[in-house]
Backbone as CSV, one residue per row, in Angstrom:
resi,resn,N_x,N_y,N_z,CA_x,CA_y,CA_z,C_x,C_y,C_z
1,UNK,5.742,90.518,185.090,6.830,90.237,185.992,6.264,89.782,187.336
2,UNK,7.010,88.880,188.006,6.706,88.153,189.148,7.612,88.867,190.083
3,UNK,6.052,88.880,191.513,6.931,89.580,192.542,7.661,89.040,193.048
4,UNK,8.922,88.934,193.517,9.896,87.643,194.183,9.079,88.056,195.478
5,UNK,8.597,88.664,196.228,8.379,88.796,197.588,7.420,88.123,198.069
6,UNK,6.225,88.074,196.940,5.001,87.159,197.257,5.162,85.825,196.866
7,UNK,6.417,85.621,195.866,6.367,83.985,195.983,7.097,83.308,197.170
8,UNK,8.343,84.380,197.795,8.981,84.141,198.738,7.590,83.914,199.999
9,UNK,7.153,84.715,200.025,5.681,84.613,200.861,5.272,83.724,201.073
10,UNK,4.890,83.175,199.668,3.906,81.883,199.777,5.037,80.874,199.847
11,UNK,5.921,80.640,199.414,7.016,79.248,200.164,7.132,79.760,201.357
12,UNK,7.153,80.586,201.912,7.354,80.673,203.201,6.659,80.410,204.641
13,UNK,5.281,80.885,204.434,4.181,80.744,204.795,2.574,80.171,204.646
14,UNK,3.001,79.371,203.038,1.796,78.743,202.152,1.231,79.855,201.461
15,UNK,1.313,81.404,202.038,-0.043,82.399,201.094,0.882,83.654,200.823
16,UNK,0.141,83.709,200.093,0.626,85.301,199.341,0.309,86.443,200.389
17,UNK,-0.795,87.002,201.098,-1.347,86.812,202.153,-2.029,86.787,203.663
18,UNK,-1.196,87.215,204.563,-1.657,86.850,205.594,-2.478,87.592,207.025
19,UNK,-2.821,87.968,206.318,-3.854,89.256,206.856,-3.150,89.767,208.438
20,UNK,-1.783,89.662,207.961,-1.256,90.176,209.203,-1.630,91.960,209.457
21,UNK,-1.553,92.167,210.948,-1.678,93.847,210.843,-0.750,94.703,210.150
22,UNK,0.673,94.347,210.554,1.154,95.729,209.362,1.238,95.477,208.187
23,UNK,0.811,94.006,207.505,0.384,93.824,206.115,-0.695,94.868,205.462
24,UNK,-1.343,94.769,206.532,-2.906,95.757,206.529,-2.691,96.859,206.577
25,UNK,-2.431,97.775,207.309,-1.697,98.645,207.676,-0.776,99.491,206.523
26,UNK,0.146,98.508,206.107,0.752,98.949,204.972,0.389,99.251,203.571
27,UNK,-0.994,98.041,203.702,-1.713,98.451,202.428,-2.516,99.710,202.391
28,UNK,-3.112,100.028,203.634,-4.005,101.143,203.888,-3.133,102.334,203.323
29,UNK,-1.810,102.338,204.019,-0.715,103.600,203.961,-0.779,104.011,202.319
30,UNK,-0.240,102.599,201.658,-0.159,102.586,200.136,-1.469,103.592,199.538
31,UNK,-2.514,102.740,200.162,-4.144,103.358,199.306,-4.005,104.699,199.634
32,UNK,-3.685,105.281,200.781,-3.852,106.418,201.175,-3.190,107.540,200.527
33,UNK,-1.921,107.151,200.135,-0.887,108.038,199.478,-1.165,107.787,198.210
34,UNK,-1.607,107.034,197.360,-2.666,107.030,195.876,-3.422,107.628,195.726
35,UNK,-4.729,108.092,196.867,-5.651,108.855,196.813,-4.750,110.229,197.048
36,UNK,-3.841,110.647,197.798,-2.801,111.831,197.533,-2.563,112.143,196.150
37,UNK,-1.982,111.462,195.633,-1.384,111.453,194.456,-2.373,112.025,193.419
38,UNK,-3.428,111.375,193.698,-4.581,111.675,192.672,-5.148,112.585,192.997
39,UNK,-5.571,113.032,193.962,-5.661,114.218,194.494,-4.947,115.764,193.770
40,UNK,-3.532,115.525,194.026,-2.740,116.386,193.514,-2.855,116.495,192.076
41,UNK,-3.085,115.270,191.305,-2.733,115.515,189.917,-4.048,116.298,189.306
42,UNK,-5.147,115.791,189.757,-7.037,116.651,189.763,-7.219,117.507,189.977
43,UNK,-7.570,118.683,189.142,-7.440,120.285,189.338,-8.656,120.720,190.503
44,UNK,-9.567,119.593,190.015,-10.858,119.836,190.777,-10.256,119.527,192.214
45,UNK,-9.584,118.571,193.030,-9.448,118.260,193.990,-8.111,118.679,194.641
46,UNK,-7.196,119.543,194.066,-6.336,120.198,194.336,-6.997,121.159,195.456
47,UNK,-5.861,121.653,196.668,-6.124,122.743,197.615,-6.232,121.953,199.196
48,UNK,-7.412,121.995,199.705,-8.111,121.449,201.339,-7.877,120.427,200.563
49,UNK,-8.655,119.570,200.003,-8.588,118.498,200.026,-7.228,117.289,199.723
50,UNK,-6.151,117.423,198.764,-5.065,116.921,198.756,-4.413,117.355,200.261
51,UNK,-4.853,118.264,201.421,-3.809,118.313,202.111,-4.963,118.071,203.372
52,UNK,-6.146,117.812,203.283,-6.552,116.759,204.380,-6.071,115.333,204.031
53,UNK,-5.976,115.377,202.703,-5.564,113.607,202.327,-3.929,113.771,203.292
54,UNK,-3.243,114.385,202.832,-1.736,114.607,203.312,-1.777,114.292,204.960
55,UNK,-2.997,114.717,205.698,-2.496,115.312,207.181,-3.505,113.647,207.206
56,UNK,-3.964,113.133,206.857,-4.286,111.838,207.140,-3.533,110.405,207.209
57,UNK,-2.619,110.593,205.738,-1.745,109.863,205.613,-0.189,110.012,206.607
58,UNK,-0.291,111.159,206.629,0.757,111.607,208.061,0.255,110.545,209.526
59,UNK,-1.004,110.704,209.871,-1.206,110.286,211.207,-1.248,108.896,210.392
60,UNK,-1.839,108.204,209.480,-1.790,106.440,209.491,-0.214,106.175,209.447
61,UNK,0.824,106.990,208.770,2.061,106.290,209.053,2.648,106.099,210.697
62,UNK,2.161,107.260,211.534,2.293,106.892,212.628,1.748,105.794,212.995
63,UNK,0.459,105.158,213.170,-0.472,104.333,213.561,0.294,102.926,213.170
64,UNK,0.999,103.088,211.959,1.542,101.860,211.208,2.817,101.812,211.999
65,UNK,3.779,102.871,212.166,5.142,102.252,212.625,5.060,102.361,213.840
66,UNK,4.049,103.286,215.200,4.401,103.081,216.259,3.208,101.611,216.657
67,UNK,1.926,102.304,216.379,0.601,101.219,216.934,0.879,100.096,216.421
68,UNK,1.662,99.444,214.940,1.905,98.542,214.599,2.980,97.677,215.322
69,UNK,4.085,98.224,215.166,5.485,97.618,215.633,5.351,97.390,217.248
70,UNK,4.634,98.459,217.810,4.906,98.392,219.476,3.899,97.450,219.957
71,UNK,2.635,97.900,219.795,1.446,97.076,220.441,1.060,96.134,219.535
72,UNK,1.470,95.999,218.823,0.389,95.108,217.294,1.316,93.409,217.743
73,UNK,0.417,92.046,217.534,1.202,91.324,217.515,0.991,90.446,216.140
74,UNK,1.892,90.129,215.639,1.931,89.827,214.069,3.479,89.155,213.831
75,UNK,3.318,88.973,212.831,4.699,88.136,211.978,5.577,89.669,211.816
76,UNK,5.228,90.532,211.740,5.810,92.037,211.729,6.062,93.279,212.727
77,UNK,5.747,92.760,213.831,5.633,93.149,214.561,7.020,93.562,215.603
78,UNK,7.785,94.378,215.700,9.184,93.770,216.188,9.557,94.204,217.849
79,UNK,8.491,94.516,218.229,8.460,94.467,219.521,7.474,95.096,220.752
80,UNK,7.142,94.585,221.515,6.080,95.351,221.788,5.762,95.606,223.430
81,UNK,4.945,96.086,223.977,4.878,96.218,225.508,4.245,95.789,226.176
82,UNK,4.302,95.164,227.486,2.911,94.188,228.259,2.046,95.371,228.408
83,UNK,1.032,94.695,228.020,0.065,95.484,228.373,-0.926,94.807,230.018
84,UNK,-1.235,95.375,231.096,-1.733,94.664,232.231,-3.152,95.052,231.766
């Protein structure tokens, strides 16, 4: 199955793509909450470690919706502050 979002992407912008920051950002979040996941399901890695993964992925979602959206400038970006 075809993603409609990445073909919308690429007519939109030529690329699937665009190494924008909260593109990045969002992918990191994704990886991060996978390594959770797996974490949790691994008997061996169950305990500290699924919940340093947890308290990590906590602070990158911040990083993503405030450091992204406010200061970040990008195609995603939806607003942000002068910085002097």
């Amino acid at each position: 199955m075809v993603d409609i979002k990445a073909v919308w992407a690429n007519e939109a912008w030529g690329s699937y793509w665009n190494w924008d920051p909260k593109e990045n950002w969002a992918f990191i979040t994704w990886t991060v909450f996978a390594i959770y996941f797996h974490t949790r399901t691994n008997k061996n890695l169950e305990g500290v470690n699924s919940a340093l993964v947890a308290s990590m992925g906590f602070l990158i979602i911040w990083i993503c919706y405030f450091g992204v959206n406010l200061l970040g400038i990008g195609l995603h970006s939806y607003g942000s502050f002068t910085l002097n």
